[in-house]
C-alpha angles and dihedrals in degrees: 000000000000125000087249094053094047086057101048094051089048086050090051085052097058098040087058103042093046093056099045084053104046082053095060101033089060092040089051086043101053096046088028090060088219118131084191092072084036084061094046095054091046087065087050098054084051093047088064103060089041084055095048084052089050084050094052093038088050094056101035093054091050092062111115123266113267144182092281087042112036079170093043137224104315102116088073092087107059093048077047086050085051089053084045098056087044088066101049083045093057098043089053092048087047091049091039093059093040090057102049078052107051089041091068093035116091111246136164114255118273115267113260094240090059084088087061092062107039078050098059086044098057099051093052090046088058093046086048097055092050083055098053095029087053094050094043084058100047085045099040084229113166095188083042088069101041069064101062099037086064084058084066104024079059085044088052094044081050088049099051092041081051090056097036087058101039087051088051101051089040101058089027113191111055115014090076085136101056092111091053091059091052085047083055099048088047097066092050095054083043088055092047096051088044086069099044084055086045095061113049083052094055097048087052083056089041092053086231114169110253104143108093100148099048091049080059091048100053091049093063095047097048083060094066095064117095119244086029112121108167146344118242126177113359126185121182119191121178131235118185108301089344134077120216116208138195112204132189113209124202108212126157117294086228103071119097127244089269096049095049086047091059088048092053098050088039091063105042092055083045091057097042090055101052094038097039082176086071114107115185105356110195109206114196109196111225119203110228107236 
């Protein structure tokens, strides 16, 4: 299976799974009498249109390179990523406002079986973060994993419902809005993921080096060529699930223009072929003295 195609079925996943629980959380909410799963299904709802982005940007940034776009359409993903954030931004500011007014609003306490439910919720939403956590990282998928941060974000929201009710029913009288104030936690923690997902993408858009370990990597393969003596200078830069590098290659300063030619492409196949992530790969050839 393609990377493309790894990345649409966790998509799918999500897309499904978001909108069966959105379904049940508002349901349990609304009979429950508890704003905390409201809120809950609130994020939901917005995790499906964010998934359905991360659907379109997947696929957008895996069309083929063309005469408008010799490096393709990678850069898609993480704008996609941004759309994403806003989102998650908007669900928590929604949340947020909901909550300071139900505190100070007068409301029966939440149903005890509402913790059933926000218990068997939680546990699906973690497994569903290690799936698509898991996929973003074998497809190198930035928006992938905005993806899969939802899925905790969504765990954590659960959590902190879980805790809000069982306060409630515990203390009784009230506390009736208990679960408003873990409502209210909630949108903070999804804020400040919001911005954990935020800054890797930008510094995708920005080119910032942050690919220590496969520079490492190419430089060991590069040394398995033949010919090749030595790496000089290497920048990666990411577009959508691929990394474009520009390599300098130390070879004798003896080999003719030819020879050094038939390094260069040799290395760069070479290097396709080990690090199948890698797009366009540059090779300047260095002379050794």
């Amino acid at each position: 299976m393609s990377t493309e195609q790894t990345a649409i079925k966790a998509t799918y996943f999500s897309i499904i799974g978001n909108t069966s629980l959105a379904i049940i959380k508002g349901l349990a909410g609304f009979f429950g009498n508890s704003y905390a799963l409201i809120a809950d299904a609130i994020e939901s709802t917005t995790d499906i249109f964010a998934s359905f982005l991360v659907l379109f940007g997947i696929k957008y940034s895996n069309k083929p390179a063309d005469k408008n776009h010799p490096y393709g359409h990678g850069r898609a993903e993480p704008l996609i990523t941004f759309l994403v954030v806003g989102f998650l931004i908007t669900s928590a500011t929604i949340i947020a406002y909901e909550s300071i007014i139900n505190i100070g609003t007068p409301h029966d306490l939440p149903k005890p079986w509402t913790l059933l439910v926000l218990g068997a919720i939680i546990i699906w939403k973690e497994y569903s973060f290690r799936i698509v956590m898991k996929r973003s990282i074998e497809t190198n998928s930035s928006s992938l994993r905005a993806d899969a941060w939802h899925h905790r974000s969504d765990a954590i929201t659960s959590v902190a419902a879980f805790l809000g009710i069982s306060i409630a029913l515990i203390l009784g009288n009230g506390y009736e809005s208990a679960d408003d104030w873990a409502a209210l936690f909630a949108s903070g923690f999804i804020l400040y993921n919001s911005y954990l997902i935020f800054r890797p993408a930008l510094g995708e858009i920005m080119d910032e080096h942050l690919y220590d370990d496969l520079i490492e990597q190419i430089r060991i393969v590069s040394l398995t060529v033949e010919g090749i003596i030595d790496t000089e200078k290497c920048f990666i830069r990411k577009a959508g699930m691929q990394y474009h590098v520009d390599l300098h290659a130390t070879v004798d300063s003896s080999v003719t223009v030819r020879e050094g030619h038939d390094l260069a492409h040799k290395l760069k196949d070479t290097l396709r072929e080990e690090i199948p992530e890698l797009g366009h790969v540059i090779i300047h050839v260095e002379p050794n003295d």
